[in-house]
DOLUM-726596 format. One record per residue: residue in one letter; x, y, z of N, C-alpha, C, O in turn. Coordinates in pm, whole numbers, plus 50000, padded with zeros to 5 digits. Layout:
<nodes>
AXYZXYZXYZXYZ
...
</nodes>
This chain:
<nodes>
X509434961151113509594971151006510844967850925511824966950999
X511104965950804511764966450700513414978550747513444990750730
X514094973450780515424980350781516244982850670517204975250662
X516114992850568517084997050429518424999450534518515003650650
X519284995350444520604996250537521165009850453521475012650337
X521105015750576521645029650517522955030650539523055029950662
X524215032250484525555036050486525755040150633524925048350672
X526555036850713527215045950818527105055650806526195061450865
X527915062150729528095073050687527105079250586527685077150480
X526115084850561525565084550436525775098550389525505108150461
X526255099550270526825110650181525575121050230524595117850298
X525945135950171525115146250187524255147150097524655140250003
X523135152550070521975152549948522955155849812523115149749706
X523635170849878524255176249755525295165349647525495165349526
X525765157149757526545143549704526015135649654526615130249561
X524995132149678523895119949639523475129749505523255124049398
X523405139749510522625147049375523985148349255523805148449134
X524785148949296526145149949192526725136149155527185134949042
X526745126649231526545112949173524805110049109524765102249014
X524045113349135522815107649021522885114548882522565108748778
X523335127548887523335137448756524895127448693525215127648575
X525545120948782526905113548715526125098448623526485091848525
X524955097648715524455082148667523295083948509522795075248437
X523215098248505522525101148362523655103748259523595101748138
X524515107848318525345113148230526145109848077527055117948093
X526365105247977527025099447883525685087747795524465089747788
X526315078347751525375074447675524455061447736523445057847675
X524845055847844524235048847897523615053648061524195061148139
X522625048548078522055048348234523135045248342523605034548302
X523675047948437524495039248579523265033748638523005038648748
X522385024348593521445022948698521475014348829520575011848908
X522635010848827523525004748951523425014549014522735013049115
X523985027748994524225036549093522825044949143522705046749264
X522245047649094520805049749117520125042349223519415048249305
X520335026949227519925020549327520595021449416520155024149528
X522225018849382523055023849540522735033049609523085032549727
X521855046449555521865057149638519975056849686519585056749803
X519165056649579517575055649610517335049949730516845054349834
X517935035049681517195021149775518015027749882517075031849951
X518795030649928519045029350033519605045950155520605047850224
X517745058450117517745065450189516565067250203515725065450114
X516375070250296514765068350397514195079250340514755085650251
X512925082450391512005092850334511975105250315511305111250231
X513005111250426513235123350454514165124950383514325135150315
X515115113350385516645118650296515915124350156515945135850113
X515105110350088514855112749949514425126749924514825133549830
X513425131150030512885144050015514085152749992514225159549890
X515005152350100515635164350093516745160149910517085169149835
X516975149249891517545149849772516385154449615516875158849511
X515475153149625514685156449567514995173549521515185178649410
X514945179849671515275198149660516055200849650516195212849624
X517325191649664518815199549640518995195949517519865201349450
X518035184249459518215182949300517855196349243518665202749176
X516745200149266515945209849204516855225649205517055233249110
X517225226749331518135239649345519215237849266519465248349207
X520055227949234521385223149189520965225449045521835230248972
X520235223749011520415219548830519045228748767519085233048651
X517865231148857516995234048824515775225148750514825229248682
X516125212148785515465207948680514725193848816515255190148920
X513705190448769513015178548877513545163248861513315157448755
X514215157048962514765146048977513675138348920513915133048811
X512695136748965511555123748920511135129148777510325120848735
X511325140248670511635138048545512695135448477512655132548357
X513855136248551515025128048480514835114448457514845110048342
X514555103048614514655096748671513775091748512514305084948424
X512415096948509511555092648426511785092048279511205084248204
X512515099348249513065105648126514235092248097514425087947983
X514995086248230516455078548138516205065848177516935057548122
X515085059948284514985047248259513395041648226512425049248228
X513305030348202511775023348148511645011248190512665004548206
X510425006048216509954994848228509044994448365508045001148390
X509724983948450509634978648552510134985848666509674988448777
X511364988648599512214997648711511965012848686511775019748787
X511945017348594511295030348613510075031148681509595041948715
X509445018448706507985025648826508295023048935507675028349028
X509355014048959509695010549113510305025049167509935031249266
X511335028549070512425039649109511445051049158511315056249269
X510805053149038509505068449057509175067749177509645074849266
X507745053249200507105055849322508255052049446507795056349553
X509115047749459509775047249563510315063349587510105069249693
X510955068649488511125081649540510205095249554510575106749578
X509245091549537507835098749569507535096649681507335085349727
X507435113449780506695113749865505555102349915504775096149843
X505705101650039504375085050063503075091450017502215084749960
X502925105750044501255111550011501325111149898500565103049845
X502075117849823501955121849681502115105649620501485105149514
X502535096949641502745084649610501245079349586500785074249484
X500635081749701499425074749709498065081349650496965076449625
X498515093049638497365101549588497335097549480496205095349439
X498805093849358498775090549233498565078149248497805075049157
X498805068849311497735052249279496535057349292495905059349189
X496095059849387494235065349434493645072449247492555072949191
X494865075949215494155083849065494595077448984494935086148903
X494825069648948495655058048854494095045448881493505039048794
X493885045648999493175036349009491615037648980490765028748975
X491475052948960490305059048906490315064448776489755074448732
X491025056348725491265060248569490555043448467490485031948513
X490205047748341489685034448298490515024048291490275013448349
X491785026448202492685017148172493225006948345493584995348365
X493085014848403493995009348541492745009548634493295014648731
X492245008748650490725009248745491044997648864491124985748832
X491225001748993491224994249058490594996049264491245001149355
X489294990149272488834995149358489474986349465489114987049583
X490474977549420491034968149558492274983849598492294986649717
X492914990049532494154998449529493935009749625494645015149710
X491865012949553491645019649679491545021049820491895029749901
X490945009849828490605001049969491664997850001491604996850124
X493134994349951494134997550030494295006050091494125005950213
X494595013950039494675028750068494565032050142495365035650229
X492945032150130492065037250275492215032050406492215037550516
X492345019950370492605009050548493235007050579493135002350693
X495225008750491495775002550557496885014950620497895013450690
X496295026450569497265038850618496805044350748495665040550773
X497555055250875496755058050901495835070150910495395072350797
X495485076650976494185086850982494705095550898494215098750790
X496175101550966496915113050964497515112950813497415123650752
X498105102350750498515097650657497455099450533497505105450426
X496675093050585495465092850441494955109450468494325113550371
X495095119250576494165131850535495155139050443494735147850369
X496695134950444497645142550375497555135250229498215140350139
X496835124350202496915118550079495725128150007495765132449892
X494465130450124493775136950019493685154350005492965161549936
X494835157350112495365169450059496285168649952495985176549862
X497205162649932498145158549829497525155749663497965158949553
X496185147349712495045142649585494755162649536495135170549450
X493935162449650493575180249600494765189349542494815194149429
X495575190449630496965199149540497125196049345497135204449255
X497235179449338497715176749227496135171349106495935168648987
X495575172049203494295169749027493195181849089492175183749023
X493315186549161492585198749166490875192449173489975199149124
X490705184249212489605173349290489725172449394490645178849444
X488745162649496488825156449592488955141149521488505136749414
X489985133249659489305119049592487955114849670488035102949701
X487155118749697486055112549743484955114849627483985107449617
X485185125749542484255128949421485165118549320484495114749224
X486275114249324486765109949145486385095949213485565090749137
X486585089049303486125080249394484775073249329484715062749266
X483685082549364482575077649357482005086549193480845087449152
X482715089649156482265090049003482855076948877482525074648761
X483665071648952484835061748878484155046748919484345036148858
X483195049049056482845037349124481165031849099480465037949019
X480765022949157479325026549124478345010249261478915001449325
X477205012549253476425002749307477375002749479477975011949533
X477164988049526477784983449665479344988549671479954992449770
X479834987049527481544990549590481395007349592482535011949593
X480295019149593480665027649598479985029149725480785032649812
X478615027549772478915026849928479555025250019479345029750132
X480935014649963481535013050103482665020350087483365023250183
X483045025549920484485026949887484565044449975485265047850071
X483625051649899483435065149966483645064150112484835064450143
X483015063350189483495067450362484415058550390484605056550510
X485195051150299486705046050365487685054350312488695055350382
X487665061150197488505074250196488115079550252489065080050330
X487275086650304486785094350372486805096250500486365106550550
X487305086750569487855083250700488475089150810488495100750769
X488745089350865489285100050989489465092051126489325098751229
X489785077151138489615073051226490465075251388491645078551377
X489855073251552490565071951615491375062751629491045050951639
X493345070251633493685057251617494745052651721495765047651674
X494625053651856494925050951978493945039052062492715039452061
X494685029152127494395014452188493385015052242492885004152214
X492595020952312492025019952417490355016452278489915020352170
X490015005052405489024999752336487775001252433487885006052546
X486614996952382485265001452453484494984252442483844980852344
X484754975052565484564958452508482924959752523482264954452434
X482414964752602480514967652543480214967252439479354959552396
X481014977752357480664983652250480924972552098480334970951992
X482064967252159482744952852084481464943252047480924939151944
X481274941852196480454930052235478794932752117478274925252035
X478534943052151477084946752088477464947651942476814939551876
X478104953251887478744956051716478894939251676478554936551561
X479374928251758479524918651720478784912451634478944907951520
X477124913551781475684913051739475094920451618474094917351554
X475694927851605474964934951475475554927751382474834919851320
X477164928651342477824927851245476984909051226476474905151121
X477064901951337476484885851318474974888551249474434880351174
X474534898251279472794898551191472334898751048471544892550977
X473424911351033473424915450886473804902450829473124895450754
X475134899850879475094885250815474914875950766475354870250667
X473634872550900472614860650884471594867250795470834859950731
X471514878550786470364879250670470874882450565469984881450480
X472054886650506472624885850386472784901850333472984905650218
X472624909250449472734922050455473974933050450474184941850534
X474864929950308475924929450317476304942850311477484946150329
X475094953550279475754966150244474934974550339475034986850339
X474014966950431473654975350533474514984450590475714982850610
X473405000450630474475012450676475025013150819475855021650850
X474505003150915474894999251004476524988851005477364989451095
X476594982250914477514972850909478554981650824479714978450851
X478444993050717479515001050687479925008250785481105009850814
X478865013450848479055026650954480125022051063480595029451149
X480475006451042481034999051198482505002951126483435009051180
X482454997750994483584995450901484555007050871485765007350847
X483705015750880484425031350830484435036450885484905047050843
X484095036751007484355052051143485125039151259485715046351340
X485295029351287485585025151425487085027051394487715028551290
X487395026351516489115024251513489465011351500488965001251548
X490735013351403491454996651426491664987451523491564975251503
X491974992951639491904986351756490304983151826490194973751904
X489344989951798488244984951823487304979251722486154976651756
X487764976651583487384966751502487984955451505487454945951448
X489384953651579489884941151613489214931351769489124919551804
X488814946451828488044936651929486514932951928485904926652014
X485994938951802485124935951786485064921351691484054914551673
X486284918751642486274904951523486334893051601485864882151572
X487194897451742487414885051838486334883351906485794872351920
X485874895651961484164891252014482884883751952481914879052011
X483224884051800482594876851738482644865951697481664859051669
X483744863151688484804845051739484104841851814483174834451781
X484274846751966484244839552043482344836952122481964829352211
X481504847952029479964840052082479594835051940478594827951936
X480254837851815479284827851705480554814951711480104803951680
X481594815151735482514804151690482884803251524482744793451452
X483404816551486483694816251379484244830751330483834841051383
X485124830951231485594844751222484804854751091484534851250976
X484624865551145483724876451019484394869250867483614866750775
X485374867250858485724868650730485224860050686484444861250592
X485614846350753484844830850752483284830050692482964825550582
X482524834850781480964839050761480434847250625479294847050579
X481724855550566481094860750459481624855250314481554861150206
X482394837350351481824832550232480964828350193481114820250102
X480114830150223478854823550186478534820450049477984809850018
X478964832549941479124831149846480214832349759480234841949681
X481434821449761482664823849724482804833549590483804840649579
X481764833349488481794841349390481384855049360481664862149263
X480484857949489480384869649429481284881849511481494884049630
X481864891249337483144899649397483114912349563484034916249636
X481324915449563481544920649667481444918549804481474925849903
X481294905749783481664896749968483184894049977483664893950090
X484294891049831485424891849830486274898849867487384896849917
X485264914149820486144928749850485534931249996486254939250055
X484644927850061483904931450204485354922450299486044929150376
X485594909050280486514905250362488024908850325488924906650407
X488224913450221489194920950252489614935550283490724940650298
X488244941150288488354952250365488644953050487489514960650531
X487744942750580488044940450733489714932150734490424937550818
X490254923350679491644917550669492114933550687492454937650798
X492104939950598493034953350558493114961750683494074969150704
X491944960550779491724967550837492124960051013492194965551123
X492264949650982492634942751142493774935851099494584937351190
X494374928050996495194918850982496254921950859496754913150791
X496474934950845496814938750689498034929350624498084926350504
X499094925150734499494917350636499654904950599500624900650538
X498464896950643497624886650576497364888750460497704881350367
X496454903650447495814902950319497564909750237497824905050126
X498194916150274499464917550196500144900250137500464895650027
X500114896250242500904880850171499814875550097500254865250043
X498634877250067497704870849982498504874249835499024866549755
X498354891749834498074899949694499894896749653500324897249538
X500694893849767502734888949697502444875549652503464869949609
X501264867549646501564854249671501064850849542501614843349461
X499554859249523499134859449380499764867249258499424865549141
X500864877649308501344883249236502564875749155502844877749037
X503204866649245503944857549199503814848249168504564843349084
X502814841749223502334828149120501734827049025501494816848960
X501344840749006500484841048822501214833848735502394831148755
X500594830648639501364825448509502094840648469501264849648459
X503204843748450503314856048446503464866148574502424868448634
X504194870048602504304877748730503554891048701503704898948608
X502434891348837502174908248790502824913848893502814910849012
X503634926048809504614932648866503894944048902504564948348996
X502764953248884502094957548920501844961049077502374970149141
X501034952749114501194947349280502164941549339502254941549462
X503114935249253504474933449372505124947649378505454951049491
X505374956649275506064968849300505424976749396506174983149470
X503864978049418502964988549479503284978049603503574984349704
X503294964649621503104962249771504694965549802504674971249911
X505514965049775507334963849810507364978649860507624981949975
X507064987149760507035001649782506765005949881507615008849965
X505405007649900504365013549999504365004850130503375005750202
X505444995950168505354985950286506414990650350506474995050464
X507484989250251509314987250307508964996350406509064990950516
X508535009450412509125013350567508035017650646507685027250716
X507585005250600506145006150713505914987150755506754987150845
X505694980850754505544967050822506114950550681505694939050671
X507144957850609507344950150484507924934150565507804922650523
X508524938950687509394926650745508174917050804508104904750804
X507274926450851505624912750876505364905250809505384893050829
X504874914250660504604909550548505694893650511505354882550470
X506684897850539507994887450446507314878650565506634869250524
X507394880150704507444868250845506324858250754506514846950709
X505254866050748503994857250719504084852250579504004840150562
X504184857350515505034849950377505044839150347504304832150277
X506704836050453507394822550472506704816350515506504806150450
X505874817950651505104812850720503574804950669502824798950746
X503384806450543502234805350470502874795350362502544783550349
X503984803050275504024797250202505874785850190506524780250102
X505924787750306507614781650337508684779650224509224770150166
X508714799550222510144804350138510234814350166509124818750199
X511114822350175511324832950219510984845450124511714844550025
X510094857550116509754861750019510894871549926510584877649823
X512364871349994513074876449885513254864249766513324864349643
X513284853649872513804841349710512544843849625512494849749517
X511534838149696510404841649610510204853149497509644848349399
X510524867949481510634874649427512234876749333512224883349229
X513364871149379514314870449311513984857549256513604862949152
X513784844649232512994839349153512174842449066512124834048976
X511334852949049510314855248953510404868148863509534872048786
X511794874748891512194887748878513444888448792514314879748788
X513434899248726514974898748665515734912648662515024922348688
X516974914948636517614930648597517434939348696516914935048799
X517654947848691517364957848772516654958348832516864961848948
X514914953748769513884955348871514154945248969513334947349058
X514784936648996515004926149082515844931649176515724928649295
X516614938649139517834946549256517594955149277518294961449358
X516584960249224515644971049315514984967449426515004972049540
X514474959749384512914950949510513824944849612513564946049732
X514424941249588515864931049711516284941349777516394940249899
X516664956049702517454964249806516004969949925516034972150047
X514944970649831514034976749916513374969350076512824972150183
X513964956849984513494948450132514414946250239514274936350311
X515684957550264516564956750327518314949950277519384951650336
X518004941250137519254931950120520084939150058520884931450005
X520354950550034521554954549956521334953949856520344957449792
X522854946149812523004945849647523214928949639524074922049584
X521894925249728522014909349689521034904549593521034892749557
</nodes>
């Protein structure tokens, strides 16, 4: 897990809130100081600075925040200091919108959080658009990606170790059938996808290694082009190996002609204090550099000393 180095000592909210109202103050941004204090307080702090903003001044930190800076770093700053639900509820609706449409953002979402996490995302979804996302979901979605996209929000999985290797063993067999017949959206092969637990979809991927000699993901290129065998193996990645498929989406994010900052901000964000230090291990390990150079390489200003602090480095 990603360690933000929090101060020894770390000031009180009310302190942290009288230095940020100091970092709007006059005619320029402190956005140095903004990061000194954001990047480096955990989830609960932010929360509680969030309410002592609100009591203190009356007015909502994440519309200041929004109000005095732009770009790059105004979306890092936002979604980093956004609640993780409320965070995710607004990608989940960002991503069901035309301009930004993105059914990979969903399928994050859905697979890589867990049970407890995603039911507060779609309480959080309901609070703030007064929907479900399982209706904006599958009105935004359509054909194979809305069969599978629906019951992976929709999800509720068990998510404790204990595995059932029968049950492995036989799901293997199925999941190897559909396969062989090209049965990619069969309701048997979602039904495995969207209700099993992580830990027993992982022993079901190795059981299938080990009597076809080959891995699910492997088997469903069959057709490197078409997008929904693309999005099928990275659903199961998301769902047994997530940050594989995380170092895929940092790797393409930075080697574009053009950096899309997009997905490096949403993966930096939504990782740091959840498995961001995996993510970086496998990284290097893939691509032999370490993924802060990698991103301070392709990055500049602020948004760059944002993403560095988030990945634990300070003010390097």
């Amino acid at each position: 897990m990603a360690t933000l180095k929090v101060p020894s000592t770390v000031p009180s909210p009310s302190e942290d809130c009288e230095q940020l109202r100091k970092a709007f103050a006059g005619w320029g941004t402190n956005e140095a100081l903004i990061i000194e204090i954001l990047a480096h307080r955990n989830g609960a702090q932010r929360k509680k600075i969030q309410e002592t903003y609100f009591e203190t001044y009356g007015e909502h930190l994440l519309k200041d925040l929004d109000s005095e800076l732009s770009s790059d770093f105004q979306r890092v700053v936002l979604l980093w200091t956004l609640d993780p639900a409320q965070r995710d509820a607004y990608l989940a609706n960002e991503a069901t919108k035309k301009l930004t449409a993105s059914n990979w953002v969903l399928m994050e979402i859905a697979c890589t959080r867990s049970s407890h996490h995603l039911l507060a995302v779609r309480n959080a979804y309901h609070a703030k658009y007064k929907k479900s996302i399982e209706e904006d979901v599958a009105h935004h979605t359509s054909g194979d990606f809305r069969k599978l996209l629906v019951p992976l929000v929709s999800a509720f999985r068990y998510e404790g170790d204990e595995v059932n290797m029968t049950l492995a063993k036989s799901e293997a067999k199925i999941v190897h059938q559909k396969i062989c017949d090209k049965a990619y959206t069969d309701d048997e092969l979602i039904r495995i996808l969207t209700t099993r637990s992580k830990a027993q979809l992982n022993a079901t991927c190795n059981q299938y290694n080990n009597q076809f000699g080959n891995a699910i993901t492997k088997d469903l290129k069959a057709d490197p082009e078409d997008e929904y065998l693309k999005f099928l193996r990275s659903t199961i990645k998301c769902l047994t190996v997530p940050e594989k498929y995380y170092e895929k989406v940092l790797r393409l994010a930075i080697n574009k002609l053009g950096t899309d900052e997009l997905a490096l901000t949403r993966v930096v964000v939504t990782r740091a204090e959840v498995d961001l230090q995996r993510i970086a291990e496998e990284y290097q390990r893939r691509n032999s550099v370490p993924l802060d150079r990698a991103i301070a390489g392709d990055t500049s200003g602020d948004y760059k000393k944002m993403l560095l602090a988030l990945m634990g480095h300070g003010d390097a």
